[in-house]
C-alpha positions as YAML, in Angstrom:
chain: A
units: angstrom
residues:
- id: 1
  name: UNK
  ca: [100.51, 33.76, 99.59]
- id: 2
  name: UNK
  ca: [103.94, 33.83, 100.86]
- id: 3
  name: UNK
  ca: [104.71, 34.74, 97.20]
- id: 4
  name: UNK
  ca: [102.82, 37.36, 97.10]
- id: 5
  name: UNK
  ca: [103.82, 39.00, 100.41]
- id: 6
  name: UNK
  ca: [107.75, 38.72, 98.87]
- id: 7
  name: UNK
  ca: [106.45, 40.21, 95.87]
- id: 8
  name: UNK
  ca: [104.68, 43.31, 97.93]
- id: 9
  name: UNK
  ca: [108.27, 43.97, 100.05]
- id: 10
  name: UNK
  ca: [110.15, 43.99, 96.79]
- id: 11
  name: UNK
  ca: [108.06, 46.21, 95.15]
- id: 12
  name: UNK
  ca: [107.97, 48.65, 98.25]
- id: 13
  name: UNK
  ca: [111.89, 48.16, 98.26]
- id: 14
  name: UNK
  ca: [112.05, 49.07, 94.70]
- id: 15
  name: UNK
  ca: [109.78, 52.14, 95.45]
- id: 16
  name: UNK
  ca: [112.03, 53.24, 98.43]
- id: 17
  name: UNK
  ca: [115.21, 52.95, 96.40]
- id: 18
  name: UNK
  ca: [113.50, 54.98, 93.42]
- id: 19
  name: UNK
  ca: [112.65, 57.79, 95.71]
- id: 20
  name: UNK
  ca: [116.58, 57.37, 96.79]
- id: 21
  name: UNK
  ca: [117.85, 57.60, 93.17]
- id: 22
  name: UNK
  ca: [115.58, 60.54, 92.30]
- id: 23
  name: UNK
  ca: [117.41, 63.23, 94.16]
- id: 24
  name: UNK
  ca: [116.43, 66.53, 93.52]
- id: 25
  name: UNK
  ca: [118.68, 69.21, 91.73]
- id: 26
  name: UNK
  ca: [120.16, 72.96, 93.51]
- id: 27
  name: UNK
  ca: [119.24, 75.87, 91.37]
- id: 28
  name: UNK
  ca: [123.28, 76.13, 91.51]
- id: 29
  name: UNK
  ca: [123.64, 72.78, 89.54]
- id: 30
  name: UNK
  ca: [120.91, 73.12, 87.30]
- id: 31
  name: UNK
  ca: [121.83, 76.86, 86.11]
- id: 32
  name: UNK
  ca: [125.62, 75.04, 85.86]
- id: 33
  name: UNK
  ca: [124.10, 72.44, 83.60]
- id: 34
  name: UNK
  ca: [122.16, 75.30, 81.36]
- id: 35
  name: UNK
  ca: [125.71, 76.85, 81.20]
- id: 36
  name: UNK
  ca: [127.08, 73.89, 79.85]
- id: 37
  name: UNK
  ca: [124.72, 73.64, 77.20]
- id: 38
  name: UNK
  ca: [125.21, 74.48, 73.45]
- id: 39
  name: UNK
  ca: [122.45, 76.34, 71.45]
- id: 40
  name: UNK
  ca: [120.74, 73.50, 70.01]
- id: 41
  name: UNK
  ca: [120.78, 71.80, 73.32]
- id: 42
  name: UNK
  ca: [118.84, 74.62, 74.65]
- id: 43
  name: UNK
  ca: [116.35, 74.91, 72.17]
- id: 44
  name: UNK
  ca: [115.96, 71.29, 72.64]
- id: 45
  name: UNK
  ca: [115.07, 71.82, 76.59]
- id: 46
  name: UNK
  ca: [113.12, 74.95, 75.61]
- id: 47
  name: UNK
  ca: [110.80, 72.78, 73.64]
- id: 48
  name: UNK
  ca: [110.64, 69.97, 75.98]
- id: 49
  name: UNK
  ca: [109.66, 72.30, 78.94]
- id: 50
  name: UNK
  ca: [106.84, 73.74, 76.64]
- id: 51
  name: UNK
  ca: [105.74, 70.86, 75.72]
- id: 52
  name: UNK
  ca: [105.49, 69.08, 79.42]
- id: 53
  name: UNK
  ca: [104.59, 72.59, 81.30]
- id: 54
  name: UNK
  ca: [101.75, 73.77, 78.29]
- id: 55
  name: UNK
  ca: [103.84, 77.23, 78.48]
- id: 56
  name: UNK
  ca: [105.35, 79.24, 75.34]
- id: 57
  name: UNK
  ca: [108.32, 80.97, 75.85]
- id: 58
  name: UNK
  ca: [107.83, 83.25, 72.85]
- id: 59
  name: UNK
  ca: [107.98, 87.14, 73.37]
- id: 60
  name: UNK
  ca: [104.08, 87.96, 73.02]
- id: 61
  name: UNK
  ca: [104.05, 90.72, 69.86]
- id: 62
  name: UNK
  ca: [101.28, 93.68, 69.71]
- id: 63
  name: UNK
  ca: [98.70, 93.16, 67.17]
- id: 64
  name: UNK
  ca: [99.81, 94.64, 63.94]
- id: 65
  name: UNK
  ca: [97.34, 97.36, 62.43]
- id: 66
  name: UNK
  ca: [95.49, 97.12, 59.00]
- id: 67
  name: UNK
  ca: [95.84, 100.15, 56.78]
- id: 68
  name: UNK
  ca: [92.63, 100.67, 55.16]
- id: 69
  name: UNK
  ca: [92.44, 101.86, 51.28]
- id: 70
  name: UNK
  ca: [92.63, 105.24, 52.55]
- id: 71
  name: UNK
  ca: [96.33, 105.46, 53.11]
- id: 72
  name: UNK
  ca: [98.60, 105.14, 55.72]
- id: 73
  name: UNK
  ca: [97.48, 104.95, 59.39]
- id: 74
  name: UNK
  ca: [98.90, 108.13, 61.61]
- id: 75
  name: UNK
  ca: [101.73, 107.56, 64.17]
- id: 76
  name: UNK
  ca: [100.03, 107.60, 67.89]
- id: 77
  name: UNK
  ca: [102.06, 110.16, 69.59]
- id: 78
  name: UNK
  ca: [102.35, 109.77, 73.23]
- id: 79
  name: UNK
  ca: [101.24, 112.25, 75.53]
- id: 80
  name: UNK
  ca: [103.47, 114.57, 77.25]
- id: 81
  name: UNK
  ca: [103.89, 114.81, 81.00]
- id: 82
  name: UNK
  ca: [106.32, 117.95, 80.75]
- id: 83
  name: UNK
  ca: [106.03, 120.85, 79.07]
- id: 84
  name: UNK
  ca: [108.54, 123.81, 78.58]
- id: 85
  name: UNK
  ca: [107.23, 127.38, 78.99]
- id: 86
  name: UNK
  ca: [109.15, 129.79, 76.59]
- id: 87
  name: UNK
  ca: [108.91, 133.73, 76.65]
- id: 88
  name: UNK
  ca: [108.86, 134.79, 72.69]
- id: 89
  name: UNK
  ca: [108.01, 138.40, 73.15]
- id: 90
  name: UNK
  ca: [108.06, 140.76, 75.31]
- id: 91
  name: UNK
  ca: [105.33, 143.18, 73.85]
- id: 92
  name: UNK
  ca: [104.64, 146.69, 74.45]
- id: 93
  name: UNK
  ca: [104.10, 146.75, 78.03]
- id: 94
  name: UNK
  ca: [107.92, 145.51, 79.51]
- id: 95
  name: UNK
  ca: [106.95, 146.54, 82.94]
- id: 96
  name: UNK
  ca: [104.24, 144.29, 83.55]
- id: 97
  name: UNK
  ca: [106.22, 141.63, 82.25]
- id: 98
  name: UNK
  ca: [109.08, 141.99, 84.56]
- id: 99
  name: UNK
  ca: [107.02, 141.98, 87.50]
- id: 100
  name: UNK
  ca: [104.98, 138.28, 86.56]
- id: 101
  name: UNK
  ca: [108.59, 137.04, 85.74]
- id: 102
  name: UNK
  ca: [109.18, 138.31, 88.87]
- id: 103
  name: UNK
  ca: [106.52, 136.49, 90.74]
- id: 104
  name: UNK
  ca: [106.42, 132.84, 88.56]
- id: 105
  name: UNK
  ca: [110.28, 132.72, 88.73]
- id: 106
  name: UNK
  ca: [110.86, 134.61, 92.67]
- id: 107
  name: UNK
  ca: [113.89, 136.37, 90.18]
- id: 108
  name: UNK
  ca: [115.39, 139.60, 91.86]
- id: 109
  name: UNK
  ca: [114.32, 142.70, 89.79]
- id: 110
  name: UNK
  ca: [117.69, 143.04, 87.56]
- id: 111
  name: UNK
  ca: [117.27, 139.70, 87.32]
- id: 112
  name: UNK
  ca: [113.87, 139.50, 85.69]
- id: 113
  name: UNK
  ca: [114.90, 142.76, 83.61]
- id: 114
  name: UNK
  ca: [118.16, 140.77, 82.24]
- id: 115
  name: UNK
  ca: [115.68, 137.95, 81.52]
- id: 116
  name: UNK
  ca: [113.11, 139.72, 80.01]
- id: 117
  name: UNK
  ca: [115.18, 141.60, 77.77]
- id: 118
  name: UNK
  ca: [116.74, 138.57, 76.51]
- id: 119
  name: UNK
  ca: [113.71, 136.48, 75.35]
- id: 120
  name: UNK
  ca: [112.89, 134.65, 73.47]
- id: 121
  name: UNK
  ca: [113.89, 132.41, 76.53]
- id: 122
  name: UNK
  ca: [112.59, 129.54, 78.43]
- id: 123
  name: UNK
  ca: [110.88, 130.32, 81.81]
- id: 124
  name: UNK
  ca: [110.17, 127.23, 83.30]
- id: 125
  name: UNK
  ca: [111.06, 124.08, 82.08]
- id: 126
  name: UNK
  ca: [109.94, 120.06, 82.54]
- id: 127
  name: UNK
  ca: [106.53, 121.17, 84.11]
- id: 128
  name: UNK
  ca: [103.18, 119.82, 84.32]
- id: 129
  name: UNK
  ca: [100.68, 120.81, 81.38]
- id: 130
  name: UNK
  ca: [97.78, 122.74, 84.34]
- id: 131
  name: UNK
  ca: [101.19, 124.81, 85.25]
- id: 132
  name: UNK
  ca: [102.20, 125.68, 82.13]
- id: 133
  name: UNK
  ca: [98.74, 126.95, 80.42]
- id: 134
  name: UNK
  ca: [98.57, 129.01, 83.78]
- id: 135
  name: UNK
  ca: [101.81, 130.58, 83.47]
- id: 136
  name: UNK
  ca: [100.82, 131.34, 79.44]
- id: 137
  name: UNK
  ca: [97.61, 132.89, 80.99]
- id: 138
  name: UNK
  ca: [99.61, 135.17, 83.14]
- id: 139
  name: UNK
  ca: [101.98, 136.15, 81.21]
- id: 140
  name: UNK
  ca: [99.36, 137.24, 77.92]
- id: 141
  name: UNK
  ca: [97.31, 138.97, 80.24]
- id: 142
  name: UNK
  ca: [100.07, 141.65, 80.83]
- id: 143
  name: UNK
  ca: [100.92, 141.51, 76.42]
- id: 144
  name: UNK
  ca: [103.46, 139.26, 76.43]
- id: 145
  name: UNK
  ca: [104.61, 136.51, 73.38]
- id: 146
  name: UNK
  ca: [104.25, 132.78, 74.96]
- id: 147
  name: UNK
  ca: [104.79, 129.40, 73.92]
- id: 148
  name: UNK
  ca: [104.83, 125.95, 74.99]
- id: 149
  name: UNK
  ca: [106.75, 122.98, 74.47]
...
């Protein structure tokens, strides 16, 4: 028995001093040791991590599309968020024009003259889609060219 109670001390004496020796690492020494490391030593650690932690460290990748027999698939544009409103034409009626230019860009009167007889010109630019069409609406209604971008 008194063997056995020697044996128990030792063992929690060789637990104690474990717990000692396992000191844990600053996030200052470990990136050090990372920096220290050459290529294949870091692929080596990549895979060991992955391996212990059941992660991947891979980029994911989108799924790639099938083309059916058809032909090519067509590019997905992506939708714009600003649109460009651009006077083409002035039309017959220039006086009506120059007031709405007027009122969409609060322009002084020579102003909106000077701009409306220099079109084709942009009127408002980097604008949302609703304010755009609106604008176009306007601006037809009194005969003028417009178009948006």
């Amino acid at each position: 028995m008194m063997a056995e109670k020697k044996e128990a001390k030792s063992a929690k004496k060789t637990k104690a001093t474990a717990k000692k020796e396992e000191k844990l690492v600053s996030k200052e020494d470990f990136v050090a040791a990372i920096e220290r490391m050459n290529i294949l030593e870091l692929s080596e650690l990549t895979k060991t991590l992955e391996e212990r932690f059941g992660v991947s460290a891979s980029v994911p990748v989108a799924p790639v599309t099938q083309v059916t027999s058809g032909g090519e698939a067509p590019p997905k544009e992506e939708e714009k968020t600003s649109f460009d409103v651009i006077l083409s034409e002035v039309g017959e009626k220039k006086i009506p024009v120059i007031k709405e230019i007027r009122a969409i860009t609060n322009l002084g009167l020579k102003e909106s003259k000077d701009f409306v007889e220099s079109a084709p010109k942009p009127i408002k630019e980097k604008i949302e889609k609703k304010e755009a069409e609106e604008i176009k609406k306007r601006l037809e209604a009194v005969g003028a060219k417009v178009e948006i971008k």
